[in-house]
N, CA, C and O atoms as CSV, one atom per row, in Angstrom:
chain,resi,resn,atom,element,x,y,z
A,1,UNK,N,N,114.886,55.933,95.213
A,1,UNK,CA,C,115.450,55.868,96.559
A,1,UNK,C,C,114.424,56.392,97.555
A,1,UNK,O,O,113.498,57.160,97.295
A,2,UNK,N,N,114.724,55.871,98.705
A,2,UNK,CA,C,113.224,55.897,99.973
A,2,UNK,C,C,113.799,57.861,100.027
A,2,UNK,O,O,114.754,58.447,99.517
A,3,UNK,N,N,112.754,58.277,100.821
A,3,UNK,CA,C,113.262,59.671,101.064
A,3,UNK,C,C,113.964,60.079,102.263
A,3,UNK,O,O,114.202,61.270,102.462
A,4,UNK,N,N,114.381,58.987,103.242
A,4,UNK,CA,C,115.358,59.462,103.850
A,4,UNK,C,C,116.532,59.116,103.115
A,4,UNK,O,O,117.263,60.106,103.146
A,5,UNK,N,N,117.087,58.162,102.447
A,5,UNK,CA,C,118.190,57.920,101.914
A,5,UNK,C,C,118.466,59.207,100.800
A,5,UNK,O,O,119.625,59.233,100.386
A,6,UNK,N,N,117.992,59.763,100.520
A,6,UNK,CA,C,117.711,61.092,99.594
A,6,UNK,C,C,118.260,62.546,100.669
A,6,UNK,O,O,119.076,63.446,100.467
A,7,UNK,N,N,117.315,62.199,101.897
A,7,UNK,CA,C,117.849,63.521,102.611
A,7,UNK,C,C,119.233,63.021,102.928
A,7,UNK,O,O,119.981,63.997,102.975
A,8,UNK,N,N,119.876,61.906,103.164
A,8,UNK,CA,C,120.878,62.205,103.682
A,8,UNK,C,C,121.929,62.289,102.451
A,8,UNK,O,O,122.777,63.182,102.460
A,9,UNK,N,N,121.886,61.653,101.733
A,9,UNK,CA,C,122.689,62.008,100.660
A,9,UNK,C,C,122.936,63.540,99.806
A,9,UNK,O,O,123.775,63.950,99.003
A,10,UNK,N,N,121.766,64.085,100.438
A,10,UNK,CA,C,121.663,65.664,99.704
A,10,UNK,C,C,121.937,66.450,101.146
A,10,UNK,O,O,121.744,67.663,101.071
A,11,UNK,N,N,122.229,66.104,102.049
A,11,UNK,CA,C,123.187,67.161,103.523
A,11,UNK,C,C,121.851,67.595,104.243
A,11,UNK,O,O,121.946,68.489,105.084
A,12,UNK,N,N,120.442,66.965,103.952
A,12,UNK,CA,C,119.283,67.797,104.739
A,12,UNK,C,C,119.812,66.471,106.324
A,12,UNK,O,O,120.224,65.340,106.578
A,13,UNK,N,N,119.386,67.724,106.888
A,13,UNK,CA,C,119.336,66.506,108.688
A,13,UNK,C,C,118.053,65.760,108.843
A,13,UNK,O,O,118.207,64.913,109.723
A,14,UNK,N,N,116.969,65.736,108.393
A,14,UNK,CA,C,116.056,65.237,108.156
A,14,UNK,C,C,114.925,65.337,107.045
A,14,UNK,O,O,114.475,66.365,106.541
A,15,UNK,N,N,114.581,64.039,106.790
A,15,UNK,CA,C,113.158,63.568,105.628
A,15,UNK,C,C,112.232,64.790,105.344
A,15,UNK,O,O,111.848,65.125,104.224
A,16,UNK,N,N,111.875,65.515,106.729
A,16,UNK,CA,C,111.175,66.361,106.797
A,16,UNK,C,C,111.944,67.799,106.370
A,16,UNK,O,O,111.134,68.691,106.117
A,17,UNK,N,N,112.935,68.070,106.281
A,17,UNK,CA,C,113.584,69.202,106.297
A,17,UNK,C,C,114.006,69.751,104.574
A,17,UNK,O,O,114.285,70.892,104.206
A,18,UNK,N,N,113.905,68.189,103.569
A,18,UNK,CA,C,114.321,68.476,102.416
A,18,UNK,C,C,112.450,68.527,101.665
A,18,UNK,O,O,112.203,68.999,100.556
A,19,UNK,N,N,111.375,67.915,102.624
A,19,UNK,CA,C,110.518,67.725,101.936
A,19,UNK,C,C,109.769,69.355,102.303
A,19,UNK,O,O,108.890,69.766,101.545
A,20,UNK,N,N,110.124,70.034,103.278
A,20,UNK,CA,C,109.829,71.193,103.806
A,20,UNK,C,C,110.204,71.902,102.471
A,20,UNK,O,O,109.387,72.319,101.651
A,21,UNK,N,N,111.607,71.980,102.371
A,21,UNK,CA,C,112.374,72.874,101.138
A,21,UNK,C,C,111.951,73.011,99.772
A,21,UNK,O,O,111.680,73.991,99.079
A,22,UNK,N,N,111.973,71.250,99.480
A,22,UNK,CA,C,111.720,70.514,98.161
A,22,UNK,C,C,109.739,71.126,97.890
A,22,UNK,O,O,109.280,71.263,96.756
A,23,UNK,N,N,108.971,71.370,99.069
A,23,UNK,CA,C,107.773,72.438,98.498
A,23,UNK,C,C,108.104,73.549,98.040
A,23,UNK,O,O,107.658,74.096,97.031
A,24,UNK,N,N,109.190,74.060,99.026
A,24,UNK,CA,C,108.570,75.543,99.105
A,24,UNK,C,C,109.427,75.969,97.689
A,24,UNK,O,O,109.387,77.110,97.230
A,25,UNK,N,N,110.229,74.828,97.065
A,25,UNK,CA,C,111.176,75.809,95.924
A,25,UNK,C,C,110.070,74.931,94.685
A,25,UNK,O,O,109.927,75.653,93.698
A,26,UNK,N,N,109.646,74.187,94.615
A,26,UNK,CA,C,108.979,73.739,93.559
A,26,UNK,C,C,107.184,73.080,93.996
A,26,UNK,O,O,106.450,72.206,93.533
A,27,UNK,N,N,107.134,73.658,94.644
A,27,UNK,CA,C,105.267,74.060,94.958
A,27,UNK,C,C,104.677,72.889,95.156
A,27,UNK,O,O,103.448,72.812,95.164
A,28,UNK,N,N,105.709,71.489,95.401
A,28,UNK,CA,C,104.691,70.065,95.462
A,28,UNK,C,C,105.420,69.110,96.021
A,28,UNK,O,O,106.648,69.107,95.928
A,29,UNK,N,N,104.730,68.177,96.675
A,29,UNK,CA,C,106.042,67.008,97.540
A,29,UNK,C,C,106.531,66.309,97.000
A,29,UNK,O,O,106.188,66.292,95.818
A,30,UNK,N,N,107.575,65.319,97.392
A,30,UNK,CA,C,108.374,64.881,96.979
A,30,UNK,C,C,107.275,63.042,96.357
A,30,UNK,O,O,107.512,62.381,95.345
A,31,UNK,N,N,106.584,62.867,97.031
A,31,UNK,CA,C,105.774,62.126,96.620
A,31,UNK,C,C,105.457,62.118,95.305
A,31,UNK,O,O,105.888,61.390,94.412
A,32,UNK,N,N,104.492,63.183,95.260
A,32,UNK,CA,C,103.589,63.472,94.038
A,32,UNK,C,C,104.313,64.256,93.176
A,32,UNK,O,O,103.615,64.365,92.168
A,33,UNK,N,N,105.339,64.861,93.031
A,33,UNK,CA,C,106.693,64.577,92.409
A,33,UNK,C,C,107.258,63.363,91.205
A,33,UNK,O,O,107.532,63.206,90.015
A,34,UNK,N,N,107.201,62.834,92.244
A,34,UNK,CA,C,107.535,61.540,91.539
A,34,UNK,C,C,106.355,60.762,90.666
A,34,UNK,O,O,106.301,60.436,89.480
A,35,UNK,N,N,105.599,60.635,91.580
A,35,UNK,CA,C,104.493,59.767,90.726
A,35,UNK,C,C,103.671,60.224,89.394
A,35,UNK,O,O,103.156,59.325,88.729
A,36,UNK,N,N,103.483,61.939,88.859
A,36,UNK,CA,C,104.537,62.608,88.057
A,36,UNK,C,C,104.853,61.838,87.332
A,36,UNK,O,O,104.044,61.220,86.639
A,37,UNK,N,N,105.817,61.705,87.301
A,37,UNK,CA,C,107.245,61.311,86.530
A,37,UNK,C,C,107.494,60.211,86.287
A,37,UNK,O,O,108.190,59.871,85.330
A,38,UNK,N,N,106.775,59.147,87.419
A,38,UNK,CA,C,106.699,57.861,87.017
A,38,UNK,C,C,105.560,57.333,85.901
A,38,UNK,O,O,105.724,56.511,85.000
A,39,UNK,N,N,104.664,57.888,86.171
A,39,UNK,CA,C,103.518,57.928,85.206
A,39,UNK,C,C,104.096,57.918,83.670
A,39,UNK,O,O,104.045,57.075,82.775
A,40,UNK,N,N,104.655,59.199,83.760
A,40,UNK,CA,C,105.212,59.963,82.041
A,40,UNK,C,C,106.589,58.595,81.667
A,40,UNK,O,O,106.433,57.829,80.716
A,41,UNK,N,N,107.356,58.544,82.227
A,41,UNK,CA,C,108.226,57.028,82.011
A,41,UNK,C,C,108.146,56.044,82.129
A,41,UNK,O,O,109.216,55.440,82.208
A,42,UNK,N,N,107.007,55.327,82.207
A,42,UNK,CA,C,106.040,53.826,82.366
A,42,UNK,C,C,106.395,53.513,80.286
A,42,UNK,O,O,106.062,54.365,79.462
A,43,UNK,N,N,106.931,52.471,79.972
A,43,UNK,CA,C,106.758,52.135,78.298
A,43,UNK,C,C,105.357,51.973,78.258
A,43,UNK,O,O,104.618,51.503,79.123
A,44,UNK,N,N,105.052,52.483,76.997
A,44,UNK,CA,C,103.594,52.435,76.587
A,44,UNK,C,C,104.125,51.567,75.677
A,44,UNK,O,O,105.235,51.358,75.187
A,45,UNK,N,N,102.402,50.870,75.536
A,45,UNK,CA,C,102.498,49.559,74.262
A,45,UNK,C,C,102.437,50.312,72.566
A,45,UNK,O,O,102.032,51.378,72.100
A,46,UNK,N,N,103.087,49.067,72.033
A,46,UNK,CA,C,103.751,49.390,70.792
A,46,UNK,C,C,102.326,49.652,69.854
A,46,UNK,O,O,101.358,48.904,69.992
A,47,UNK,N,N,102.318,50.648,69.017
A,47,UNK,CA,C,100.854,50.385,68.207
A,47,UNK,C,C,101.107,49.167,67.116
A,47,UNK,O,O,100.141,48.753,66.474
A,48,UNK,N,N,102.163,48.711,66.955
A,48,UNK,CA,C,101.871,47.954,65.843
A,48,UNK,C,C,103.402,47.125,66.486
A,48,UNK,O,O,104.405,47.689,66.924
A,49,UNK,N,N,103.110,45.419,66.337
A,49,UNK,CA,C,104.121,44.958,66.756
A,49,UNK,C,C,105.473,45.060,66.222
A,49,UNK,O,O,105.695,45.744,65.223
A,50,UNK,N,N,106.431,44.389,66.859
A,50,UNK,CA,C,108.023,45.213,66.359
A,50,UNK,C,C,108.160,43.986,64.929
A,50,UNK,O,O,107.677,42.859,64.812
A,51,UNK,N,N,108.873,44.655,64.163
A,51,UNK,CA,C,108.964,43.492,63.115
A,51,UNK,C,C,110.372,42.771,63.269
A,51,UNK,O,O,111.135,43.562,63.823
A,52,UNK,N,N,110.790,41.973,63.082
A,52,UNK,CA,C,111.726,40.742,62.948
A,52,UNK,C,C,112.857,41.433,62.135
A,52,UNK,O,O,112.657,41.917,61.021
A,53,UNK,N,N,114.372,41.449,62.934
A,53,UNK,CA,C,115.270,42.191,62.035
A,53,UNK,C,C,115.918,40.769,61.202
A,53,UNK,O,O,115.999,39.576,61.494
A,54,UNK,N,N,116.246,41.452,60.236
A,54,UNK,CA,C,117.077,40.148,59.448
A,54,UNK,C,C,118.512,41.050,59.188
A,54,UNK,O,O,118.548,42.280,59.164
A,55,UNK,N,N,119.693,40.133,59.000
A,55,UNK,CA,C,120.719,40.710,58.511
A,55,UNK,C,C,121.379,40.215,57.385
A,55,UNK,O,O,121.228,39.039,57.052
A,56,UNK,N,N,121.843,40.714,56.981
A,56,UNK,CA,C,122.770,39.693,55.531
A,56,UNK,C,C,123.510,38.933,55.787
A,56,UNK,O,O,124.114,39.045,56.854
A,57,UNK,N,N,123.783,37.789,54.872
A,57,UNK,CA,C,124.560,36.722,55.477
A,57,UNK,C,C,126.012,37.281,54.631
A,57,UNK,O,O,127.081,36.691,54.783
């Protein structure tokens, strides 16, 4: 979600007011935050391809 739709859903009056907060309680913006986090939850490729399920008939 964009980061005003974030401040308003979390009661800040402005973008700037939760990204003010959102430093000072966890030492980094809301940006680089995320990208973070997006990085670490990106699927990495499979080392060895998936094999073919079969089931019993």
């Amino acid at each position: 979600m964009p980061i005003e739709a974030v401040a308003g859903e979390a009661g800040f009056g402005t973008p700037l007011g939760l990204r003010q907060q959102f430093a000072a309680q966890l030492g980094t913006t809301p940006s680089h935050y995320r990208r973070t986090f997006r990085e670490v939850s990106r699927p990495r490729p499979a080392q060895h391809p998936p094999q073919a399920l079969t089931f019993p008939r």
